[in-house]
Backbone bond lengths (Angstrom), bond angles and torsions (degrees), N, CA, C in turn:
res aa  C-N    CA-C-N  psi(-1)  N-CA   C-N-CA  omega(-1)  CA-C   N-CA-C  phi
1 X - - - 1.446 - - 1.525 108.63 -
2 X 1.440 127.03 152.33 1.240 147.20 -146.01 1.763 89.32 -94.67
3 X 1.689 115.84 160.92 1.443 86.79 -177.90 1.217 94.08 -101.57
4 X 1.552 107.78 153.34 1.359 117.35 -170.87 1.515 91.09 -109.32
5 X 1.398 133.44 98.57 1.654 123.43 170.55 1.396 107.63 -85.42
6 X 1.344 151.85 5.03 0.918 142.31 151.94 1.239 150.29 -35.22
7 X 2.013 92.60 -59.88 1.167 119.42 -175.59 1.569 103.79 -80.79
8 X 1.439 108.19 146.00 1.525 107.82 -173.03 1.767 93.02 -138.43
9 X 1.475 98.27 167.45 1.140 120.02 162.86 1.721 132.34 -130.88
10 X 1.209 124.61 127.63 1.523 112.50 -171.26 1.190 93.48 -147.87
11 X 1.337 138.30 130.09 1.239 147.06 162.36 1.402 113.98 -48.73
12 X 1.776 125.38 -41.14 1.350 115.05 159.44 1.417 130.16 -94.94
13 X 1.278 99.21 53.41 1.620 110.43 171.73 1.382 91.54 -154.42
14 X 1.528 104.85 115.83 1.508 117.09 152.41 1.674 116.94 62.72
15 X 1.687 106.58 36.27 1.249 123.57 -148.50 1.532 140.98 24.94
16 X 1.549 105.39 35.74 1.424 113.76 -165.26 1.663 119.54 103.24
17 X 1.344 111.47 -28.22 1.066 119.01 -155.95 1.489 108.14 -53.65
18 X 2.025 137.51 148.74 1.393 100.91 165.11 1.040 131.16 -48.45
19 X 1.116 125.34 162.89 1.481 151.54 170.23 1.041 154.55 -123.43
20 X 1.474 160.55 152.51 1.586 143.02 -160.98 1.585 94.85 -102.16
21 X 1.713 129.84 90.97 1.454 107.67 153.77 1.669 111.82 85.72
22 X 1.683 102.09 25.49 1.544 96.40 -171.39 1.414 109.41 78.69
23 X 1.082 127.12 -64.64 1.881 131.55 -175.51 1.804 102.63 -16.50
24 X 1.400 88.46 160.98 1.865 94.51 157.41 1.605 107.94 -93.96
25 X 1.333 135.80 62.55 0.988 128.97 174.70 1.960 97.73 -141.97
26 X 1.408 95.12 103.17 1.892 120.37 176.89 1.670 97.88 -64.67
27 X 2.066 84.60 120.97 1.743 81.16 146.24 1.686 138.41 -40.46
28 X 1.312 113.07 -28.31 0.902 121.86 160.10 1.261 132.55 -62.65
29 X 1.493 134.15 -28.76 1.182 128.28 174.89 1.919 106.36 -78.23
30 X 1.281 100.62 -53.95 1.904 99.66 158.46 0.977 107.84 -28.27
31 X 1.574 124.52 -96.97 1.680 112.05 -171.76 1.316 124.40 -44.03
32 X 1.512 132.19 -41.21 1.246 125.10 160.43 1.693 119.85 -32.51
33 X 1.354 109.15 -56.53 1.471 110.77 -178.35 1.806 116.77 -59.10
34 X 1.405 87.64 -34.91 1.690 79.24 -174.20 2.026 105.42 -85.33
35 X 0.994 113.07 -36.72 1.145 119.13 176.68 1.796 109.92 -52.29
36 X 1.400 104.39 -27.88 1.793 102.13 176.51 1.475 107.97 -92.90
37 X 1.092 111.73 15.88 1.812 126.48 -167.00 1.463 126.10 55.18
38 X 1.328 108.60 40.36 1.776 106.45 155.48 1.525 103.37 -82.17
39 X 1.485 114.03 147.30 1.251 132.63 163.47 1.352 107.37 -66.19
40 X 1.463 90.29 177.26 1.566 97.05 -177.09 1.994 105.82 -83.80
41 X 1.055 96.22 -36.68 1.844 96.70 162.23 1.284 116.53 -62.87
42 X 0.627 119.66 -9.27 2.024 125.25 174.57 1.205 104.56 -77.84
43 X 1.727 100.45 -70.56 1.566 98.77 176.66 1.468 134.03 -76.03
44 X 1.250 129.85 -17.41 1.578 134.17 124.62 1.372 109.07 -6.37
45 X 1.663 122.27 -68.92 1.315 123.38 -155.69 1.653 115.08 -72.58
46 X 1.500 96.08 -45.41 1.349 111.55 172.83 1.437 119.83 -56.29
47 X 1.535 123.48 -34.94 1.051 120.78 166.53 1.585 111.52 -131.39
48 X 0.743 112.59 104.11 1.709 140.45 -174.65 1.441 103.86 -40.84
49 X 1.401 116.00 -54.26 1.418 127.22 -155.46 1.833 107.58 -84.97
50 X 1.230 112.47 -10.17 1.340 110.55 -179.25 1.292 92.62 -77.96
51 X 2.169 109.74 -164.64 1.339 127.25 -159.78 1.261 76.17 -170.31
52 X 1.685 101.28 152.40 1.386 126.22 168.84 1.580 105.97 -50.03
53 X 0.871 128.95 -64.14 1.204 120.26 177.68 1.415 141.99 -61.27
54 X 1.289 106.85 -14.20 1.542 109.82 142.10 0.830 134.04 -54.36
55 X 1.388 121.91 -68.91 1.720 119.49 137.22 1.418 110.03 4.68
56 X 1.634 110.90 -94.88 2.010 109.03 -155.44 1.889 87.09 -53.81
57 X 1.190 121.25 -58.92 1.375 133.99 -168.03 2.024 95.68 -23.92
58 X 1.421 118.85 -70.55 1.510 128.49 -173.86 1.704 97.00 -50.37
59 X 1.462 124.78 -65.02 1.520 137.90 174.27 1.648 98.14 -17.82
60 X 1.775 111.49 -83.84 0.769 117.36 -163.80 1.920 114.40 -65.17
61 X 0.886 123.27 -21.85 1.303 112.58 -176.69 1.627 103.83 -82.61
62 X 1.513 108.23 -41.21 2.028 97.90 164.62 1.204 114.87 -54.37
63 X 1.482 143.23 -28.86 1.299 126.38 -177.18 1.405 99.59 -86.81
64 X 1.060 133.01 7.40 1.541 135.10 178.00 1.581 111.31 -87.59
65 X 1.475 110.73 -39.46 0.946 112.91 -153.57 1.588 97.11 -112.96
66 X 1.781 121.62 -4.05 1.352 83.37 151.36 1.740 121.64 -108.78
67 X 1.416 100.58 13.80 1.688 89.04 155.03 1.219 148.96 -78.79
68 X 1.665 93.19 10.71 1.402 102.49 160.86 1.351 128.11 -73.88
69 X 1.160 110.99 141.29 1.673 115.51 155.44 1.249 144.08 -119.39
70 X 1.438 114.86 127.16 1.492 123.04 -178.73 1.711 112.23 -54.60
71 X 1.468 113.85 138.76 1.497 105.37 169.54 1.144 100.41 -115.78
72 X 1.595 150.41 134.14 1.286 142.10 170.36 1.992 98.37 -66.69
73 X 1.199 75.10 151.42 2.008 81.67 171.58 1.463 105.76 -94.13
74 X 1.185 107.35 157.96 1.245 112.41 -155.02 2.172 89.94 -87.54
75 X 1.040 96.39 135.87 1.837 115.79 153.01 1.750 110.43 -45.95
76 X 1.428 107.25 113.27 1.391 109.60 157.24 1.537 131.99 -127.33
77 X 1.284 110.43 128.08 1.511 103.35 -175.01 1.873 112.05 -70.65
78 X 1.054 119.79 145.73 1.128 130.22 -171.59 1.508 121.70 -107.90
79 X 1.336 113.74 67.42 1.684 115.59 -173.37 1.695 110.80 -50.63
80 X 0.911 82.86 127.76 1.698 98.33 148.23 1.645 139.22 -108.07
């Protein structure tokens, strides 16, 4: 994966969750916005303090994160 320096994590911001740059503003609320169809000038406006590249920066780390996959661990019986 590409480095994303944007996205941050801090347990006292926004309970850890990613983030744009430290800010209280969740990758998640980015993709939310674009996913309900604001542009990227929309959300620019709405929040002043971002940059285009926060933007692709949030994009790209959601498509990161849902190509992950969970494996369950396997069940073991435990003789005694």
């Amino acid at each position: 994966m590409q480095n994303l320096n944007r996205i941050t994590f801090d347990p006292q911001v926004m309970g850890g969750k990613a983030c744009i740059r430290g800010m209280r503003v969740t990758v998640s609320t980015v993709v939310g916005l674009v996913a309900s169809g604001y542009s990227n000038a929309d959300i620019l406006k709405a929040y002043p303090y971002l940059e285009e590249e926060d933007i692709r920066q949030a994009l790209t780390y959601a498509a990161w994160r849902v190509q992950e996959i969970e494996v369950p661990l396997s069940t073991y019986e435990i003789s005694n």
